[in-house]
PyMOL commands that place a pseudoatom at each C-alpha (Angstrom):
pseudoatom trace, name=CA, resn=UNK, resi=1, chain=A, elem=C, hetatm=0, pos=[98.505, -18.659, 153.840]
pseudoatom trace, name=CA, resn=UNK, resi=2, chain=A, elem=C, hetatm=0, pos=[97.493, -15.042, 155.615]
pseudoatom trace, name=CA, resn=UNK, resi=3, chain=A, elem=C, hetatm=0, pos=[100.911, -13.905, 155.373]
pseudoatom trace, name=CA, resn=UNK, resi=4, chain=A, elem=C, hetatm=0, pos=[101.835, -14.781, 152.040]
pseudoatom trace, name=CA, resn=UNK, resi=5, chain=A, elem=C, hetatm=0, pos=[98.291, -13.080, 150.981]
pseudoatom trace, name=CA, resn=UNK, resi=6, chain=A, elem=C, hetatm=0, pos=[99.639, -10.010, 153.517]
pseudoatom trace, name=CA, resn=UNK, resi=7, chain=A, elem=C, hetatm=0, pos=[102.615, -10.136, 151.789]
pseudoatom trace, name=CA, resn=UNK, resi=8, chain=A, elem=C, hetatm=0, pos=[101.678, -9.516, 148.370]
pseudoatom trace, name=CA, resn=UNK, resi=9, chain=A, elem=C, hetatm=0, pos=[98.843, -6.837, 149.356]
pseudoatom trace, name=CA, resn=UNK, resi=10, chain=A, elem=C, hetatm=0, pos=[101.653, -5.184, 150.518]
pseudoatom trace, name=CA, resn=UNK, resi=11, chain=A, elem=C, hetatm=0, pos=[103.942, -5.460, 147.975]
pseudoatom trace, name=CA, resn=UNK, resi=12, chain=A, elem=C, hetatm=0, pos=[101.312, -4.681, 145.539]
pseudoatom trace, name=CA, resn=UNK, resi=13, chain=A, elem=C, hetatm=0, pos=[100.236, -1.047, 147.429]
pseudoatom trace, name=CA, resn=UNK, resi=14, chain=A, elem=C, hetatm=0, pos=[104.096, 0.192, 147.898]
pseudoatom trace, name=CA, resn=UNK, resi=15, chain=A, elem=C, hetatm=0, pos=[105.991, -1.639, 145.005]
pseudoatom trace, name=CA, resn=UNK, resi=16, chain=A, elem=C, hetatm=0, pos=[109.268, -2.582, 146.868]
pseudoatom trace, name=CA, resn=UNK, resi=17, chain=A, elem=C, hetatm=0, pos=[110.337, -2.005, 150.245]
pseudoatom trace, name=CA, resn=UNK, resi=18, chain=A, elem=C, hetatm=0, pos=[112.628, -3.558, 152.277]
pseudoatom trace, name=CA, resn=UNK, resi=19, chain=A, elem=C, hetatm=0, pos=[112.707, -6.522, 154.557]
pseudoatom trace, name=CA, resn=UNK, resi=20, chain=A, elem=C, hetatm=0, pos=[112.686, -4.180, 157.478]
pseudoatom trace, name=CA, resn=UNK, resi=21, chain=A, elem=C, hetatm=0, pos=[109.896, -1.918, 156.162]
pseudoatom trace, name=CA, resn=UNK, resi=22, chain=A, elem=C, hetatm=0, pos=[107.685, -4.615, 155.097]
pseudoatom trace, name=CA, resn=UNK, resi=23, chain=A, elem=C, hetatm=0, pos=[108.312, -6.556, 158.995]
pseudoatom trace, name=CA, resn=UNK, resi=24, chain=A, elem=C, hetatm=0, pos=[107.136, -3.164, 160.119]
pseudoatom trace, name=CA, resn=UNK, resi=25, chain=A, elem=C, hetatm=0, pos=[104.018, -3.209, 157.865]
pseudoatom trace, name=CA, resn=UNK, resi=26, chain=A, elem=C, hetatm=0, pos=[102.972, -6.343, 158.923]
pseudoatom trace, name=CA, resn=UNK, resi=27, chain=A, elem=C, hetatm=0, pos=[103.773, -5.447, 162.529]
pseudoatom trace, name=CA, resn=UNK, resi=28, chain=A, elem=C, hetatm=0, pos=[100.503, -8.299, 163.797]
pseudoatom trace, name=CA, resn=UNK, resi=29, chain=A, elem=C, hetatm=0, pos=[103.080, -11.404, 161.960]
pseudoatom trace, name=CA, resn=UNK, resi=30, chain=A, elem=C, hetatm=0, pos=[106.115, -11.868, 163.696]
pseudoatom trace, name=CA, resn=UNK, resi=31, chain=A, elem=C, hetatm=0, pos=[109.305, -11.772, 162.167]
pseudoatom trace, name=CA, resn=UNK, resi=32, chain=A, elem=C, hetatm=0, pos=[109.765, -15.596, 161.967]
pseudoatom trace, name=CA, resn=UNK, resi=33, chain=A, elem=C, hetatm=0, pos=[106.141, -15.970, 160.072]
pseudoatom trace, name=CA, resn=UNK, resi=34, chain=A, elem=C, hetatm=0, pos=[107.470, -12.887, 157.750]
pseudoatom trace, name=CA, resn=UNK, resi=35, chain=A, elem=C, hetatm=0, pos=[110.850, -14.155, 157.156]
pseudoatom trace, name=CA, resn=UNK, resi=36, chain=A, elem=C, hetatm=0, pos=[109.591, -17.738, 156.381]
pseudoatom trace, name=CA, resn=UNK, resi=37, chain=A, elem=C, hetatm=0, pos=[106.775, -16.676, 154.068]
pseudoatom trace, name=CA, resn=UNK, resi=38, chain=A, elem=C, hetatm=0, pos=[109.061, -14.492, 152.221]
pseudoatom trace, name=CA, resn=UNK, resi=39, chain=A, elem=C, hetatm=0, pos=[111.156, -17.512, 151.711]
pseudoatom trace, name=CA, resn=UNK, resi=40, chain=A, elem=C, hetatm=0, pos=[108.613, -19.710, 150.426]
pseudoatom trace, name=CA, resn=UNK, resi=41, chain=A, elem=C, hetatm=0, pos=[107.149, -16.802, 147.780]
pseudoatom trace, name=CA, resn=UNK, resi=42, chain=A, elem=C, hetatm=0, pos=[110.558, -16.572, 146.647]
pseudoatom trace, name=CA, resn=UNK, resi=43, chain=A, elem=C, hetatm=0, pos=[111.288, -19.982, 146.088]
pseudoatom trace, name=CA, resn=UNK, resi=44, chain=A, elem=C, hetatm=0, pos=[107.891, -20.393, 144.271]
pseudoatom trace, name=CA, resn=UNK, resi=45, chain=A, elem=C, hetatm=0, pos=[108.706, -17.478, 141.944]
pseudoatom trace, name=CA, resn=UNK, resi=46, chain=A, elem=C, hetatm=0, pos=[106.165, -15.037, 143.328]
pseudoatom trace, name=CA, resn=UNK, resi=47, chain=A, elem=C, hetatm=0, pos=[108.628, -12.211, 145.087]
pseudoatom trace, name=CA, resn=UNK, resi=48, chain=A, elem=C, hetatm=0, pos=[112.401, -11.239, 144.440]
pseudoatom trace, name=CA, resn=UNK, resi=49, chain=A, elem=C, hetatm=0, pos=[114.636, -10.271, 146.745]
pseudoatom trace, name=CA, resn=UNK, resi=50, chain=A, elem=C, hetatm=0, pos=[117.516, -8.128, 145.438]
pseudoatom trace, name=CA, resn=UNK, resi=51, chain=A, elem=C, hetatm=0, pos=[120.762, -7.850, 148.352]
pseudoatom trace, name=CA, resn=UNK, resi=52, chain=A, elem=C, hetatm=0, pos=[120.983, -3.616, 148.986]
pseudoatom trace, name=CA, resn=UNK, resi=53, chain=A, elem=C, hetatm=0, pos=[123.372, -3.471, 151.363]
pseudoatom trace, name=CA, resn=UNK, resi=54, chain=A, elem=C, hetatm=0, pos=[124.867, -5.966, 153.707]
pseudoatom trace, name=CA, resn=UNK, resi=55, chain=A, elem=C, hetatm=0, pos=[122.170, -6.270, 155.971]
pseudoatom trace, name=CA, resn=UNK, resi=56, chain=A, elem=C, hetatm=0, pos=[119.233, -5.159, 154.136]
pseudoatom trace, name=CA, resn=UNK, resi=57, chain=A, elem=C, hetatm=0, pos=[117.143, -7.146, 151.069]
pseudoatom trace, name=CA, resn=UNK, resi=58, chain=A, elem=C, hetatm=0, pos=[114.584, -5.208, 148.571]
pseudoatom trace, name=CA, resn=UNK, resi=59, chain=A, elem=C, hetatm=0, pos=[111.601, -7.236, 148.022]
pseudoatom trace, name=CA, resn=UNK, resi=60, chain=A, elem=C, hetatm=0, pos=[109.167, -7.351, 144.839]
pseudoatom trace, name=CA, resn=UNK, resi=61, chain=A, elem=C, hetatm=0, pos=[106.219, -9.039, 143.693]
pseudoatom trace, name=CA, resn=UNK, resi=62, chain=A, elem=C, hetatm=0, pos=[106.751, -10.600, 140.187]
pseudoatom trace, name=CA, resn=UNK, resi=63, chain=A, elem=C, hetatm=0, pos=[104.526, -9.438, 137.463]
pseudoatom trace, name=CA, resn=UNK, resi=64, chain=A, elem=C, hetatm=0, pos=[104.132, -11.681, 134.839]
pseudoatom trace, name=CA, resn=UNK, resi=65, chain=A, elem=C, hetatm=0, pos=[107.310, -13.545, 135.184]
pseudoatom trace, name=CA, resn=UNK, resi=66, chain=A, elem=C, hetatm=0, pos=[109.416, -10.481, 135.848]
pseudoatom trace, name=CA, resn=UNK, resi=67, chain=A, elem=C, hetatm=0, pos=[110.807, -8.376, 138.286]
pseudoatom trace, name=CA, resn=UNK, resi=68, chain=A, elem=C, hetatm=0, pos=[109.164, -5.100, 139.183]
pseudoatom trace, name=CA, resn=UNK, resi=69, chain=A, elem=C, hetatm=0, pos=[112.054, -3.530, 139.411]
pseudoatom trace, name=CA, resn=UNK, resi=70, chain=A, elem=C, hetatm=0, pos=[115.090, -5.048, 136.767]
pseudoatom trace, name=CA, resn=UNK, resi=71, chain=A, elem=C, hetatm=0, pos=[118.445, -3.947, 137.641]
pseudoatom trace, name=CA, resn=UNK, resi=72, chain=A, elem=C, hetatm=0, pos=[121.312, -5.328, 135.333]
pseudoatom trace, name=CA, resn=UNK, resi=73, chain=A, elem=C, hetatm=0, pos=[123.343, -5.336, 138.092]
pseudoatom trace, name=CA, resn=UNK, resi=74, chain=A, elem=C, hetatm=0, pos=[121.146, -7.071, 140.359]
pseudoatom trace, name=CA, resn=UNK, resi=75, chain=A, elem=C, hetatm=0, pos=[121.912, -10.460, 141.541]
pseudoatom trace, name=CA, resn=UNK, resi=76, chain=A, elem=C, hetatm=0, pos=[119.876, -12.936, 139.746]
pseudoatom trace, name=CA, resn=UNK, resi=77, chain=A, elem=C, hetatm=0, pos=[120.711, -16.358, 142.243]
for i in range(1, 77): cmd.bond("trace and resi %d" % i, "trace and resi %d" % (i + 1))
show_as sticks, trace
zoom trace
């Protein structure tokens, strides 16, 4: 899909960024299309999400099976 593909462009130019940072990237999606597509790359192993704060998710692409970004303390459900 053209957000999933917008998605990981993204991710792959900036790393990680938030939820909120990456809605704002992709300002022409809406938030629903974001939010969803984000779910289904997740489920399908291509992102993580790692919980920040209580509102606010950090997002990464997946390279080779991996997280960018591998925090010990980072919740792996």
């Amino acid at each position: 899909m053209e957000v999933e593909t917008a998605i990981l462009r993204q991710l792959d130019e900036c790393g990680s960024c938030t939820m909120e940072e990456l809605v704002r990237a992709l300002s022409h999606f809406t938030l629903n299309q974001v939010f969803f597509a984000i779910d289904r790359l997740s489920r399908e192993g291509h992102v993580s999400l790692r919980h920040r704060t209580q509102f606010d998710y950090l997002v990464s692409a997946r390279v080779s099976g991996t997280h960018n970004e591998v925090s010990p303390s980072a919740d792996q459900s």
